[in-house]
C-alpha positions in Angstrom: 32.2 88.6 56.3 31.7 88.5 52.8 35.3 87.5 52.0 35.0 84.6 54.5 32.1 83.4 52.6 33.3 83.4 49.4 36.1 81.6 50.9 33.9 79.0 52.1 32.1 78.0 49.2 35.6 78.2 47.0 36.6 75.9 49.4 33.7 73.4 49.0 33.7 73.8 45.3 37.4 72.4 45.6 36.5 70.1 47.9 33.9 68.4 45.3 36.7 69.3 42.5 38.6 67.5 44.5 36.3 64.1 45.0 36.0 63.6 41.3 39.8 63.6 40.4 40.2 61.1 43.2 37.4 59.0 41.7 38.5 59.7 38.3 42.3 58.8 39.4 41.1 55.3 41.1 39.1 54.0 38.1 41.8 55.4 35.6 44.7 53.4 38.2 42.6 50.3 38.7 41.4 49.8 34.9 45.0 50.0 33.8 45.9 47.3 36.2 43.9 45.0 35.7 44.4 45.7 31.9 48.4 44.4 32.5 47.5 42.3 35.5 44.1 40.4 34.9 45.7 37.5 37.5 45.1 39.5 40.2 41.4 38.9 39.4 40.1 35.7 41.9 39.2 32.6 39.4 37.4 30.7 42.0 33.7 30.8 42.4 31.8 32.8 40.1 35.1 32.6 37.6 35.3 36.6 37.3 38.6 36.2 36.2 37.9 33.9 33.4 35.1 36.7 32.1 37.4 39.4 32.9 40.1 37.9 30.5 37.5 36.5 27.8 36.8 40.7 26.9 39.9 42.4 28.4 40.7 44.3 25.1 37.4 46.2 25.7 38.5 47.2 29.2 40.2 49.9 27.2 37.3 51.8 26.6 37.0 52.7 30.5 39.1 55.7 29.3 36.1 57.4 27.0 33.8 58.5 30.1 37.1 59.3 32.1 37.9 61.3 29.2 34.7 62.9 29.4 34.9 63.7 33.3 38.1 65.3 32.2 36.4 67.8 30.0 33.7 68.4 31.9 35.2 69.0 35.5 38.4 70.9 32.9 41.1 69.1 35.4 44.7 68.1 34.8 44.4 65.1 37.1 41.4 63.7 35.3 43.1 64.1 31.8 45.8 62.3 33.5 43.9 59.9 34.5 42.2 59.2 31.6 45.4 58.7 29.8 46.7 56.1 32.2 44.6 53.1 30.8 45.0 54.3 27.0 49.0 53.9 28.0 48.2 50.6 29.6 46.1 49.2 26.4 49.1 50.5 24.1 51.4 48.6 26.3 49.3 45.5 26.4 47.7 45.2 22.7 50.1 48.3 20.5 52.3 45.4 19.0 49.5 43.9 17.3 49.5 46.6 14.9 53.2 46.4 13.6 52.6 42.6 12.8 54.0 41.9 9.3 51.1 40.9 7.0 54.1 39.6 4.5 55.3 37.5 7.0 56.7 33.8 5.4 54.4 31.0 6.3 54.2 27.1 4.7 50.7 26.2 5.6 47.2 28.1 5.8 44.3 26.8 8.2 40.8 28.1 8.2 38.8 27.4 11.5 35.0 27.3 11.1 32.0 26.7 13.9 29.7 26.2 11.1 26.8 26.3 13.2 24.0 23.5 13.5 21.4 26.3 12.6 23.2 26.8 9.5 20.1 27.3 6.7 23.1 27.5 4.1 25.3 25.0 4.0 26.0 24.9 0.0 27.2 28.9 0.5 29.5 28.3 3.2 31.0 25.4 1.5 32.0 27.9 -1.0 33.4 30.7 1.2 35.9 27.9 2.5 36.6 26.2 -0.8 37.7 30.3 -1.8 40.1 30.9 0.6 42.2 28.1 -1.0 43.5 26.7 2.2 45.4 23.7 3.5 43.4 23.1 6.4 39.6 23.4 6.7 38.5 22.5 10.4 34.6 22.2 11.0 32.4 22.2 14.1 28.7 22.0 14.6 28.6 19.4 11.1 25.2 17.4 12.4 24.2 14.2 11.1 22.4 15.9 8.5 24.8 18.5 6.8 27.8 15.9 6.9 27.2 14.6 3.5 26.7 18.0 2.0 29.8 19.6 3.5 31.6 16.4 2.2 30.6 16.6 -1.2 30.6 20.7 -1.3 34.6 20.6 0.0 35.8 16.8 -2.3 37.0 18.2 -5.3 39.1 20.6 -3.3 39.7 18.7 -0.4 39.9 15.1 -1.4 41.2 13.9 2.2 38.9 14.4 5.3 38.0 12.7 9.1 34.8 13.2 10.6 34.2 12.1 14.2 30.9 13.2 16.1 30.3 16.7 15.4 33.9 17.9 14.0 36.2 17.5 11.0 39.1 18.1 9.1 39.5 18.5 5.7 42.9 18.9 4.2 44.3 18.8 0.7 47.2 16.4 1.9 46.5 13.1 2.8 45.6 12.4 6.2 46.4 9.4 8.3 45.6 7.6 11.7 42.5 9.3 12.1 40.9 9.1 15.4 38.7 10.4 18.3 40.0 12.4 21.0 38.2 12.3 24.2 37.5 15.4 26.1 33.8 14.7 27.1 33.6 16.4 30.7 32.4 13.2 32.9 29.1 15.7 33.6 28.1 15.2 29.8 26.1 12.4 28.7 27.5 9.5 26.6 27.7 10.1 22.6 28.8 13.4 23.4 31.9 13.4 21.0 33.9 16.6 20.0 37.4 16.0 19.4 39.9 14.5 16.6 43.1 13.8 15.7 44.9 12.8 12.5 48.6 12.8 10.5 48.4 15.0 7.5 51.3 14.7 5.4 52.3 18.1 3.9 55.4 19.1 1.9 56.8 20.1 5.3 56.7 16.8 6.9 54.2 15.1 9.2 51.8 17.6 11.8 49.7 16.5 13.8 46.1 18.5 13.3 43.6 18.2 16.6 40.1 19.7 15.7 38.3 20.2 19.3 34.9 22.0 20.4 35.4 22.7 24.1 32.0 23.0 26.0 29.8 26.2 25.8 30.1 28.7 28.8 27.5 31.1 29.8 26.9 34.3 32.3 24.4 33.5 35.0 23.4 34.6 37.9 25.9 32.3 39.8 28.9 33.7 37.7 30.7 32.9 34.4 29.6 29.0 34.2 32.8 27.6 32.7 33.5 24.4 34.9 32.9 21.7 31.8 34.8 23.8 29.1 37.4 23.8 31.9 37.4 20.4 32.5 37.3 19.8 28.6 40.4 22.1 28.2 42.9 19.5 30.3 41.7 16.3 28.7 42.3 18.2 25.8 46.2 19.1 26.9 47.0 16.0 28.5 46.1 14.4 24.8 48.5 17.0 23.5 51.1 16.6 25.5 51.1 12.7 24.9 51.2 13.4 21.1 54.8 12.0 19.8 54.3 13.9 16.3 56.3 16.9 17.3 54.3 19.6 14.8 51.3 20.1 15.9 48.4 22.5 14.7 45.0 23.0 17.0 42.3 24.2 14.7 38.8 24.8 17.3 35.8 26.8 18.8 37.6 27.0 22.6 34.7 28.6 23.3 37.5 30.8 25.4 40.4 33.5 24.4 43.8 33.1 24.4 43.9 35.6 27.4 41.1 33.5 29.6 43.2 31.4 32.4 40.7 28.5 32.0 43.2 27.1 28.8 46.1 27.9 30.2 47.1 23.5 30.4 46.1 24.1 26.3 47.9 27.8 25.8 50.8 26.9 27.7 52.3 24.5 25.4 51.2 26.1 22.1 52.0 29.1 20.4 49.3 31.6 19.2 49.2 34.6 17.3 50.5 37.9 19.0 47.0 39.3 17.7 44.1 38.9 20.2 42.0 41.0 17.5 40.0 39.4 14.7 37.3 38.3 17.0 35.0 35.6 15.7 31.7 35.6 17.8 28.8 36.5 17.3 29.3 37.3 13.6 26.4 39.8 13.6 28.8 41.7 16.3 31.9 40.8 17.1 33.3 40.9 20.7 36.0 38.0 21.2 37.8 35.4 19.5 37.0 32.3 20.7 37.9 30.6 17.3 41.5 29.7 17.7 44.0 28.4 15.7 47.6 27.3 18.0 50.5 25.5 17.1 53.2 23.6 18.4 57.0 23.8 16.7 55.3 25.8 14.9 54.1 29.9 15.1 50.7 31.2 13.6 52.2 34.6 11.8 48.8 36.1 10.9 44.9 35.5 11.9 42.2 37.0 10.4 38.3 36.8 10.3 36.4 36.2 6.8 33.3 37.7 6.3 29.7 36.3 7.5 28.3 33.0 6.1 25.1 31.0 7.8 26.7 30.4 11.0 26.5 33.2 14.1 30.1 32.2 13.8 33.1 34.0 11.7 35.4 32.1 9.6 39.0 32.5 11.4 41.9 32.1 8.7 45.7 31.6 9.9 48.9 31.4 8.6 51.8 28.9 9.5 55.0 29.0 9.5 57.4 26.0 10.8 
């Protein structure tokens, strides 16, 4: 009798052994899917699939507490399963560490959401004017920081557009200036957050669109993303009409690369191969949703600046045509 009990309770101790690899084995399965597959996520409703996508890099991190079943419960299948997403992430985000930082590139853009709360303007001005770049793009400049950002950024940027709330500054001169609409028809009138202009570098004529898509936020009802959406396609059907065949998009997308919602935008432009360097919030970091894209063109290195006034970071790129 003793012998059968033993047996018993072996056999319920494998039996709860048992449970937890199959547990562990699910998550470890599913989190590496969705890692490489973050379609397969519905978009419709609640828009989990546009959240999913806006922090899929940290998905990876899934494999710490499997990691820790694995030590705990001292099982093969949950090391195995642990291991499964860290092979997905490598497979997914790896390259971005092989980029060549000496890569050749003609032009260098810096992308800025200066932030309307910005209590220092003057020292911002001057972290942009250091970085030396071609193009300084600006969003957030409010009726009363326009003329301070304009005179902090003339000597080194002598040309510049301002429409509504963005602007471009450029040391090249800069032609045919003009608003871009992609007010969702939901927003009131005055609402103005897009621009165009010609600036004529030593490479030729690009186009350079400065754009602040629509802020999205996590409510109760889901991922509210339905007016940056909406914002996104005006803002590719301008795009797609452009005749200048270079093209550079400098703006807060308020959205990844990754996030389905600018797919009419990221479909004809190229961006970086690095989804790292997030921008927002600049106290901690979680996402770039400061891009910088390109058309006949490819964006060879991004990178985030350090802190100034705004809860934004600095994104600077490089360009190469």
């Amino acid at each position: 009798m003793g012998r059968v009990k033993k047996a018993a309770e072996g056999g319920r101790r494998w039996r709860r052994l048992g449970a937890w690899e199959y547990a562990t084995a699910v998550a470890g399965l599913l989190t590496a899917l969705l890692l490489l597959f973050p379609g397969l996520v519905p978009n419709s409703g609640p828009r989990l699939g546009s959240l999913l996508e806006t922090f899929l890099p940290w998905l990876g991190l899934v494999a710490l507490p499997l990691a820790l079943v694995a030590l705990v419960r001292r099982s093969a299948v949950a090391v195995g399963a642990a291991l499964v997403p860290v092979v997905a992430w490598t497979v997914a985000y790896g390259g971005a560490f092989f980029a060549d930082e000496n890569a050749a590139y003609d032009l260098t853009a810096l992308q800025h959401n200066v932030s309307d709360g910005n209590r220092d303007v003057a020292g911002t001005a001057r972290a942009l004017v250091r970085e030396r770049a071609d193009l300084v793009a600006l969003q957030e400049v409010t009726d009363s920081t326009r003329e301070a950002y304009r005179t902090a950024l003339a000597e080194e940027y002598p040309h510049h557009a301002v429409v509504g709330t963005v602007g471009l500054w450029s040391r090249h001169p800069l032609v045919d200036a003009r608003p871009v609409d992609i007010k969702p028809q939901s927003v009131p009138d005055g609402w103005s957050r897009g621009l165009r202009a010609t600036a004529r570098t030593p490479h030729g004529e690009v186009a350079v669109y400065v754009a602040h898509l629509p802020s999205v936020r996590v409510a109760a009802t889901g991922f509210t993303t339905a007016r940056r959406d909406e914002s996104a396609r005006l803002l590719a059907a301008a795009i797609r009409a452009e005749e200048v065949e270079r093209l550079v998009l400098l703006g807060d997308l308020n959205s990844t690369t990754e996030d389905r919602g600018l797919d009419p935008v990221r479909s004809q432009l190229h961006a970086p191969e690095d989804p790292f360097a997030f921008s927002w919030p600049a106290s901690r970091p979680l996402a770039r949703i400061d891009q910088v894209l390109a058309r006949s063109a490819r964006v060879t290195q991004v990178a985030t600046l350090g802190r100034t006034g705004s809860d934004h970071l600095p994104v600077r790129a490089r360009i190469s045509f």
